[in-house]
C-alpha positions, 0 to 999 in steps of 0.5 A: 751894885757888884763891885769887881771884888765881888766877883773876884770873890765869887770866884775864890770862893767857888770850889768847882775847877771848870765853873771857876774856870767859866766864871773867871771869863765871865767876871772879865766880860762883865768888867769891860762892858761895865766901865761905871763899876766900881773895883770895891773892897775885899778880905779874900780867905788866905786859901782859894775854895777847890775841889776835894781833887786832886791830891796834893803831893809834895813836888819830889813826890809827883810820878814821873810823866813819861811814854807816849800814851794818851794817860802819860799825855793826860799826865803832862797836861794835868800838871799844867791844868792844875798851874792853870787853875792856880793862875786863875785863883792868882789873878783874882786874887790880886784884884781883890786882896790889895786895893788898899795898895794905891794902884790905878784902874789899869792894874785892875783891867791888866789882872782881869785880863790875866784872869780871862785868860788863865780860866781859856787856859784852863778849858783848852786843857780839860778839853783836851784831857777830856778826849783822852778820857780823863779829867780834872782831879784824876792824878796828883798835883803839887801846892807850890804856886799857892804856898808862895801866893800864901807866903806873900799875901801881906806884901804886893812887892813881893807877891809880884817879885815871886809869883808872876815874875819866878814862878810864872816865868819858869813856865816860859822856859820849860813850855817849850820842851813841851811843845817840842815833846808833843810835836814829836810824837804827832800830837799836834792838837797838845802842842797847839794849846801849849803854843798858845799858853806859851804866847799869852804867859809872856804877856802875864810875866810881863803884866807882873814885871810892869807892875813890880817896876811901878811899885818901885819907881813909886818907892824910889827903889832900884828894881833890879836890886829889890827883885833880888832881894825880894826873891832871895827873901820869898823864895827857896833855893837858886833859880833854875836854867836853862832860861828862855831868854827870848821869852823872857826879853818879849816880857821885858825880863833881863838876864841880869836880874835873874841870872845872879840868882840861878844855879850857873852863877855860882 
């Protein structure tokens, strides 16, 4: 019988972005209408499989994403496709990689969800940078998210410390200049699609923050000291503000966990 880590790993293992995309929402139907399956167990590669584009290009290298035509817009929404493909790797490839971490079926039905909906994510995106005339591949990307799913593949703490609750987190805080940028210049479709990843990422931050405190109310340890910790262990540099702090509160982040960490605190 299929186990949910072996679609986890039919997903990591599919190279094509929009049929990863496609089976990510898939794999999450199939895991709600199936509650007799099984989660299983899985050896995920160290690497997801991807598509021979785009480019990946060291983040001080990316093009600036200026102007208002529709290929600076194609631009823009490229960089947050490709974050979405990543997400999706993420999701599935925290179903996969630590069930040997002692986590309740309820971690599972949260990341699937998170999976479902990275992979709505990432063909709202492609659609709308297909009716620009473009589409996935067409323009450089960065490997940052995986280089830290990467870094902390070994240790759930961690990867929960630094990819949900950093890296996805600053997604909250920088989504809404987006919005804002689109909505100036009339284009209401693109801030539509970023206002609705902007809603369902407070939940996925959320999901990772929760499950960070689990870990640690398991271990006895004092969340806000261990985050910090873990950040300053797995992750380059300060933190970056400025912060949305009303996103961040809707998931429930303090500031006083990262604000110790970021460039205005020294």
């Amino acid at each position: 019988m299929t186990t949910l880590c072996d679609l986890a790993l039919k997903i990591l293992g599919t190279p094509d972005a929009a049929e990863k995309a496609a089976l990510s929402r898939i794999a999450a139907r199939k895991w709600r209408e199936t509650p007799s399956m099984e989660i299983g167990e899985a050896e995920p590669a160290d690497r997801p499989s991807r598509p021979e584009k785009p480019e990946l290009i060291s983040p001080t290298e990316m093009p600036r994403r200026r102007g208002q035509s529709e290929e600076a817009r194609a631009t823009l929404l490229h960089a947050v496709l490709h974050i979405e493909l990543n997400a999706i790797d993420l999701a599935w490839d925290m179903v996969a990689r630590f069930t040997d971490a002692g986590f309740p079926r309820r971690f599972y039905d949260d990341w699937v969800q998170v999976g479902d909906e990275e992979g709505k994510h990432f063909k709202l995106l492609a659609d709308r940078i297909g009716e620009f005339g473009f589409a996935y591949g067409d323009f450089p990307a960065h490997d940052g998210l995986w280089e830290a799913a990467y870094s902390t593949r070994h240790d759930v703490v961690a990867r929960l410390a630094v990819v949900p609750m950093v890296l996805e987190a600053r997604g909250l805080d920088v989504t809404p200049g987006m919005i804002k940028r689109f909505a100036k210049i009339g284009d209401n479709a693109s801030a539509d699609i970023l206002k609705i990843i902007l809603e369902e990422e407070i939940g996925h931050v959320a999901t990772g923050n929760r499950w960070f405190h689990f870990c640690c109310e398991k271990s006895g340890i004092d969340p806000k000291k261990h985050w910090q910790e873990m950040v300053r262990k797995n992750f380059k540099g300060l933190l970056k503000p400025p912060f949305n702090e009303d996103a961040r509160g809707q998931a429930d982040f303090p500031s006083d966990y990262y604000i110790p960490l970021s460039e205005t605190y020294r």
